[in-house]
N, C-alpha and C positions, 0 to 999 in steps of 0.2 A: 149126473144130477146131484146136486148138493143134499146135503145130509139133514134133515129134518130136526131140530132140536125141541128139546119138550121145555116147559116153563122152570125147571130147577135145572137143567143144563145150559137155556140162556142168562136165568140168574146166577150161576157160578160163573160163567164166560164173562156176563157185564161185571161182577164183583174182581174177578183178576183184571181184567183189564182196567178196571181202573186203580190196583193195587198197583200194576205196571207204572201209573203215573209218577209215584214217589221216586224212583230208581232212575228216571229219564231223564233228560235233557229239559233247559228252558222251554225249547221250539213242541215240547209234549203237548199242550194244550193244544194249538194249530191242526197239530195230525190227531189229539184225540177227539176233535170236534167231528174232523173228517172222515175216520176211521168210523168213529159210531155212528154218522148218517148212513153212509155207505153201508157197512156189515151190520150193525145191530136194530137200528132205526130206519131203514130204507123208506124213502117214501118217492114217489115218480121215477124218473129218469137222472141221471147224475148231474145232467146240466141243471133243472131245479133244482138239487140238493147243492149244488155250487149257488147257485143265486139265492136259496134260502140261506147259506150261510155269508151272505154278502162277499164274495169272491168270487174271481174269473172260475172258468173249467180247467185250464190249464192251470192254474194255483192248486184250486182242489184238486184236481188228479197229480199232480207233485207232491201235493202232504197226503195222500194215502198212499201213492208208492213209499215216499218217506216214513212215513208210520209204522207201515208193513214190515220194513225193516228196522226200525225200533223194536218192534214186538219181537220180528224174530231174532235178532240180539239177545236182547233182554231174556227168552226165553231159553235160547240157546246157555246164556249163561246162568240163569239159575236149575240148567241138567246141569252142565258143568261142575258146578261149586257147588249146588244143592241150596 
């Protein structure tokens, strides 16, 4: 069962995560649209969440796998270097 988070631990998760944006790739935006419907914003089933952001399911589920792996990159390297 996923982990319950309280309203200053999803306000610190949504404030890095969108600090991660600076550090990314062009293609960030794409997967941060989809990454935040998905994990921070959820709303219905993911096929909605694909047609509310006007793209296929299969586009949407590529840019949060995609993103997924941005983040953990990204985070990866700032344990790394600090």
């Amino acid at each position: 069962m996923p982990r319950q988070l309280n309203n200053q631990s999803t306000s610190e998760l949504i404030q890095r995560f969108q600090q991660l944006q600076a550090d990314a790739s062009p293609l960030w935006g794409k997967y941060y649209r989809a990454l935040y419907r998905n994990f921070i914003k959820p709303v219905g089933s993911q096929e909605s969440m694909a047609e509310g952001l006007k793209m296929s399911f299969s586009t949407y589920r590529r840019y949060v796998k995609s993103g997924l792996e941005v983040v953990i990159d990204l985070l990866w390297k700032k344990e790394v270097v600090g």
